[in-house]
N, CA, C and O atoms as CSV, one atom per row, in Angstrom:
chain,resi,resn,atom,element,x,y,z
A,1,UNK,N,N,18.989,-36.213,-53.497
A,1,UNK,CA,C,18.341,-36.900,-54.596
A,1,UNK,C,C,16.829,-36.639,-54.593
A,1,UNK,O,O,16.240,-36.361,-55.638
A,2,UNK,N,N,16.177,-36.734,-53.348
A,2,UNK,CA,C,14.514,-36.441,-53.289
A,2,UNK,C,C,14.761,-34.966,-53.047
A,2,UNK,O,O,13.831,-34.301,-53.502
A,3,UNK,N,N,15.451,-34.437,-52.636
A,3,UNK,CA,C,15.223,-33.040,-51.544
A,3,UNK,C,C,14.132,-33.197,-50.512
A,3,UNK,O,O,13.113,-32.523,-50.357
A,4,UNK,N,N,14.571,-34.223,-49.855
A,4,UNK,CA,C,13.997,-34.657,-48.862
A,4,UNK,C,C,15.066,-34.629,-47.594
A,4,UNK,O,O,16.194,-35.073,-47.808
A,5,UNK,N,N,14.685,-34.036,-46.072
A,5,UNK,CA,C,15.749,-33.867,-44.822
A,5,UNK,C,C,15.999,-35.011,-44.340
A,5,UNK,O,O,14.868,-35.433,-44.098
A,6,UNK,N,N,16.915,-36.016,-43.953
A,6,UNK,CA,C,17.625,-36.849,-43.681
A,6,UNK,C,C,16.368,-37.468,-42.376
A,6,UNK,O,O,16.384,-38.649,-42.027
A,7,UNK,N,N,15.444,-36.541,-41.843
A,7,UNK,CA,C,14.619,-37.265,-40.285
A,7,UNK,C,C,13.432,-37.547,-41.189
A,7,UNK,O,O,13.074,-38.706,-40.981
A,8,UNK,N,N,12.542,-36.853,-42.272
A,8,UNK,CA,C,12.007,-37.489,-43.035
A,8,UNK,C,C,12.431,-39.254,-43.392
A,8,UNK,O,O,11.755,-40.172,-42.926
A,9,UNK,N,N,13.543,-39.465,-44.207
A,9,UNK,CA,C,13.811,-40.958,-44.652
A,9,UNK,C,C,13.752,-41.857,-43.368
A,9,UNK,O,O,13.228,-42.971,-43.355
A,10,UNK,N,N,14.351,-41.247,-42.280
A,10,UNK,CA,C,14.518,-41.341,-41.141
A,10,UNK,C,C,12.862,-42.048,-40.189
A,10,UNK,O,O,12.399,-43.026,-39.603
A,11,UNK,N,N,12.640,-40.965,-40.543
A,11,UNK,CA,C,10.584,-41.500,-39.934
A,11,UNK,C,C,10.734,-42.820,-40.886
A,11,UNK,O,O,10.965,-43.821,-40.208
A,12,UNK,N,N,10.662,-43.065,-42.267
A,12,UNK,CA,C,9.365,-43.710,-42.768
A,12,UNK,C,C,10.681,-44.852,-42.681
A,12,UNK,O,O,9.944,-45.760,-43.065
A,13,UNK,N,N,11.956,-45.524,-42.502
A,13,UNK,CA,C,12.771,-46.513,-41.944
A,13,UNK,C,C,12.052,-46.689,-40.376
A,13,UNK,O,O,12.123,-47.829,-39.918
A,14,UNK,N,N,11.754,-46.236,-40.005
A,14,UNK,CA,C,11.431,-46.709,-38.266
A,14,UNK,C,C,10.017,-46.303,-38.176
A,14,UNK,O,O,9.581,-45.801,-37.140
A,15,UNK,N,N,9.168,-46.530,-39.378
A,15,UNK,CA,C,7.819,-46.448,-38.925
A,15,UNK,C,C,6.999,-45.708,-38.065
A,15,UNK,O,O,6.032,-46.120,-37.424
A,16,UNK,N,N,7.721,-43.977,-38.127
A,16,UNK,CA,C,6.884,-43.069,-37.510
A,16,UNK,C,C,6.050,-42.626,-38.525
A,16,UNK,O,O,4.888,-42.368,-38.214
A,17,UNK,N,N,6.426,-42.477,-39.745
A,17,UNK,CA,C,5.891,-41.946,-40.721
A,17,UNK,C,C,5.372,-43.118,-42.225
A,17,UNK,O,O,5.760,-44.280,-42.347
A,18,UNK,N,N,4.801,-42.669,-42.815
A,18,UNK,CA,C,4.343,-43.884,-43.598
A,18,UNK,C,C,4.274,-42.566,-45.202
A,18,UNK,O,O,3.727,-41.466,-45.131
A,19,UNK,N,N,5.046,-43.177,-46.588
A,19,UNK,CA,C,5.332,-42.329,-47.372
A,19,UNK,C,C,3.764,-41.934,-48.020
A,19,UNK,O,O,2.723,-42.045,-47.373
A,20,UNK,N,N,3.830,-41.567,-49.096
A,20,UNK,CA,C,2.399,-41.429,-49.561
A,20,UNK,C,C,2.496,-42.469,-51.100
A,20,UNK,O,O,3.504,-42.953,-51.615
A,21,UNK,N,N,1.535,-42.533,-51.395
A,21,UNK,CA,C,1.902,-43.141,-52.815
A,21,UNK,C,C,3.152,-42.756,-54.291
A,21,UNK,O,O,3.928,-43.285,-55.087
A,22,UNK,N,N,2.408,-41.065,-53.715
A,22,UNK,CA,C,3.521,-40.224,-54.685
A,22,UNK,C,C,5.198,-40.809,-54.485
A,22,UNK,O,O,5.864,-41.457,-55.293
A,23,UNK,N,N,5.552,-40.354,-53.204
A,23,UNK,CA,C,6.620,-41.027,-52.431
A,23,UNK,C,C,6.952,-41.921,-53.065
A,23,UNK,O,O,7.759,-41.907,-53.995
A,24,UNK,N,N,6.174,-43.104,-52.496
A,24,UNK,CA,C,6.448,-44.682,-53.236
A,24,UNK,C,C,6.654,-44.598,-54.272
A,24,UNK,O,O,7.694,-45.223,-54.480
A,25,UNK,N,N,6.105,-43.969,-55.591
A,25,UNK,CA,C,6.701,-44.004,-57.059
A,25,UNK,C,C,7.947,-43.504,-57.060
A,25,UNK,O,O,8.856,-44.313,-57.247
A,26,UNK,N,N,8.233,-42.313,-56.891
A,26,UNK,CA,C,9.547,-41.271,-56.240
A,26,UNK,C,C,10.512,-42.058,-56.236
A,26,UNK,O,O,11.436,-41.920,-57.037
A,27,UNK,N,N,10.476,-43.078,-55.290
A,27,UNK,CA,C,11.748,-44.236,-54.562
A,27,UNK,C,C,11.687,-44.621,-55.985
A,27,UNK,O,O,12.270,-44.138,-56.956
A,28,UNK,N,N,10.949,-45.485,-55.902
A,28,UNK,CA,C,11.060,-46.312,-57.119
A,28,UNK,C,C,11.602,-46.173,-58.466
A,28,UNK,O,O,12.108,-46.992,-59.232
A,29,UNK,N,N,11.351,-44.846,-58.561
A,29,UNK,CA,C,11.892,-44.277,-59.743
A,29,UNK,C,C,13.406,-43.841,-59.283
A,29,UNK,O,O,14.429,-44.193,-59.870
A,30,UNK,N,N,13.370,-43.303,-58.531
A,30,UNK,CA,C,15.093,-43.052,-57.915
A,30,UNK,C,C,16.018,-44.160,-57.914
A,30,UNK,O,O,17.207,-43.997,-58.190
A,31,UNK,N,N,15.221,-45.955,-57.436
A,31,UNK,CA,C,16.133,-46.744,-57.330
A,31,UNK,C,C,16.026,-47.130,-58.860
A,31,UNK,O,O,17.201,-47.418,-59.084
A,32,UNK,N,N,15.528,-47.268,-59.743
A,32,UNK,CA,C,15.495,-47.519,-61.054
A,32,UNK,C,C,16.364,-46.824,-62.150
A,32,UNK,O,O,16.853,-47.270,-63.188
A,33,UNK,N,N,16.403,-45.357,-61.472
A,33,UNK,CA,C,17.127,-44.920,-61.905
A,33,UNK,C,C,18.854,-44.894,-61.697
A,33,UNK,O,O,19.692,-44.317,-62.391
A,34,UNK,N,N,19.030,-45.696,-60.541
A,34,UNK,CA,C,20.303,-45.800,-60.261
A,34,UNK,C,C,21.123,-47.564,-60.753
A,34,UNK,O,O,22.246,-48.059,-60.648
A,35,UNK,N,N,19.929,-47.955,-61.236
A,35,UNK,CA,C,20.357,-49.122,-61.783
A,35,UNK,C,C,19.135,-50.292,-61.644
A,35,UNK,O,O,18.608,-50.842,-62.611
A,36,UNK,N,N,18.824,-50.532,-60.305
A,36,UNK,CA,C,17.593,-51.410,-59.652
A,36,UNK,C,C,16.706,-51.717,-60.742
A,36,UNK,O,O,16.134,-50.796,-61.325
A,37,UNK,N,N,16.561,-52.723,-61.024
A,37,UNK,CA,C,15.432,-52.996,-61.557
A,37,UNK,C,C,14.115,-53.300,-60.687
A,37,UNK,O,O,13.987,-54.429,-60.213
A,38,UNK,N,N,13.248,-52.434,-60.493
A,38,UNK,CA,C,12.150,-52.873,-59.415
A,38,UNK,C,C,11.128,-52.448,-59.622
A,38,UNK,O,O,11.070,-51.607,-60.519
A,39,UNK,N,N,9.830,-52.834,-58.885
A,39,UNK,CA,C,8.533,-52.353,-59.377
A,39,UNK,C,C,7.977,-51.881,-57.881
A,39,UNK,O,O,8.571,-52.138,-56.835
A,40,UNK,N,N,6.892,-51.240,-57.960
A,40,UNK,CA,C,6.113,-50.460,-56.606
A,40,UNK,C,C,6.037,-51.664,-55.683
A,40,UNK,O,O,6.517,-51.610,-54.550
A,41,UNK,N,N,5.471,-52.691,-56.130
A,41,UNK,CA,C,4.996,-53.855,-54.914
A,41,UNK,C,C,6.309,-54.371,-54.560
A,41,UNK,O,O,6.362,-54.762,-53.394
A,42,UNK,N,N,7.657,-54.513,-55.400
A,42,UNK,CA,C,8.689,-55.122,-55.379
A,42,UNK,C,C,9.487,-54.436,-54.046
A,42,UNK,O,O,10.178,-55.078,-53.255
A,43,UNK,N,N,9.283,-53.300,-54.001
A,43,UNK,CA,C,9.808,-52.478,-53.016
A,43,UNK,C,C,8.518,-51.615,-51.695
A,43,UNK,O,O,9.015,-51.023,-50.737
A,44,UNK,N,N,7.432,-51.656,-51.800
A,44,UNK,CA,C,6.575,-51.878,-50.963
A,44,UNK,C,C,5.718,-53.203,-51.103
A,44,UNK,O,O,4.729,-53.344,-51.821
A,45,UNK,N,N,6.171,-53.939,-50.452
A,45,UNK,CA,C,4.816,-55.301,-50.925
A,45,UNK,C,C,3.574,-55.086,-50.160
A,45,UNK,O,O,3.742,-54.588,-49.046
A,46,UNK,N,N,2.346,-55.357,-50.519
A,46,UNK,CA,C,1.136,-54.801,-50.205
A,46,UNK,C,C,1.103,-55.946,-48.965
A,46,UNK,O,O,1.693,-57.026,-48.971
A,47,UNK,N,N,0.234,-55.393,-47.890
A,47,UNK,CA,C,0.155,-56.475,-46.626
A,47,UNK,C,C,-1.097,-57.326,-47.113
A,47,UNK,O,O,-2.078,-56.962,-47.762
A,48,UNK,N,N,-0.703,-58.788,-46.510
A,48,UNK,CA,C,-1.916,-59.352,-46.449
A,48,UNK,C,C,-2.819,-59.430,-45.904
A,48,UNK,O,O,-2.955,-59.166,-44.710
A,49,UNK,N,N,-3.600,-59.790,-46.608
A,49,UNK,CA,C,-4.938,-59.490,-45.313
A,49,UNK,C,C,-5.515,-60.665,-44.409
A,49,UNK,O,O,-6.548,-61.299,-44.626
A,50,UNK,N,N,-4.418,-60.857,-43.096
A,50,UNK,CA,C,-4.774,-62.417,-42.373
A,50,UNK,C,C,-5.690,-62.575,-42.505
A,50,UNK,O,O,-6.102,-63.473,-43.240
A,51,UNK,N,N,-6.838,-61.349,-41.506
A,51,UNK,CA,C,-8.279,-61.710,-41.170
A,51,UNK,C,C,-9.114,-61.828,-42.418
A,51,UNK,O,O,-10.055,-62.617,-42.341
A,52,UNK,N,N,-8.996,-61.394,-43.186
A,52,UNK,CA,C,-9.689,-61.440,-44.858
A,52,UNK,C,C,-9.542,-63.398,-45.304
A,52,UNK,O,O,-10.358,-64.252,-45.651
A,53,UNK,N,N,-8.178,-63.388,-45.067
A,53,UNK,CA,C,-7.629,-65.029,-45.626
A,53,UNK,C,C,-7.962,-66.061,-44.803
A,53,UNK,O,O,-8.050,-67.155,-45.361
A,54,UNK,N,N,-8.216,-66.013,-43.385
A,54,UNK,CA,C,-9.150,-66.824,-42.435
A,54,UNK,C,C,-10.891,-67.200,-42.912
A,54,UNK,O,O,-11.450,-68.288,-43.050
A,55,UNK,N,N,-11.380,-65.848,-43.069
A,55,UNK,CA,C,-12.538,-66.107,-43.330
A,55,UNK,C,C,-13.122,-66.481,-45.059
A,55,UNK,O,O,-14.172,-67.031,-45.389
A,56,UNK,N,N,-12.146,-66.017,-45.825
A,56,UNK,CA,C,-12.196,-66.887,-46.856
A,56,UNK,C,C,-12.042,-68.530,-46.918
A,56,UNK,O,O,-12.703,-69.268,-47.650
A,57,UNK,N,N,-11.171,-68.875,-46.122
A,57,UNK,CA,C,-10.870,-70.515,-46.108
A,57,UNK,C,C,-12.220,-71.260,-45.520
A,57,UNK,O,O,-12.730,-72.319,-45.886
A,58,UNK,N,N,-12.656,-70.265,-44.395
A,58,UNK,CA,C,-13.735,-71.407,-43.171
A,58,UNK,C,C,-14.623,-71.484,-44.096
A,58,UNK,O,O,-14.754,-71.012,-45.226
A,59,UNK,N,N,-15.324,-72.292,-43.291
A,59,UNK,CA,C,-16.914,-73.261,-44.340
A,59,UNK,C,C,-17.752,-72.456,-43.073
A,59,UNK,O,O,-17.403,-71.995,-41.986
A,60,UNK,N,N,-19.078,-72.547,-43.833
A,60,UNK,CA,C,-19.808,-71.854,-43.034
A,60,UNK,C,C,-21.148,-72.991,-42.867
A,60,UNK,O,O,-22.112,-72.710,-42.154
């Protein structure tokens, strides 16, 4: 479906590898196209940013 080798999908499931953005649309469009209704964040959700959300809350 990607023409992508089976240790590729392989890396970025076990976090040796990390896809690229292109990638990420790719999926997305592949699972959309197979029925999925989904969006980029829906299927990568963006990380939060603890240390960002700590120092927003404290009073200074």
């Amino acid at each position: 479906m990607f023409g992508w080798r089976q240790s590729r999908i392989s890396n970025y499931e076990n976090g040796t590898r990390k896809p690229t953005l292109n990638d990420c649309r790719l999926i997305v469009e592949k699972f959309n196209q197979l029925g999925a209704e989904c969006t980029l964040d829906s299927v990568f959700p963006p990380k939060s940013d603890e240390q960002g959300d700590e120092h927003a809350n404290s009073s200074v």
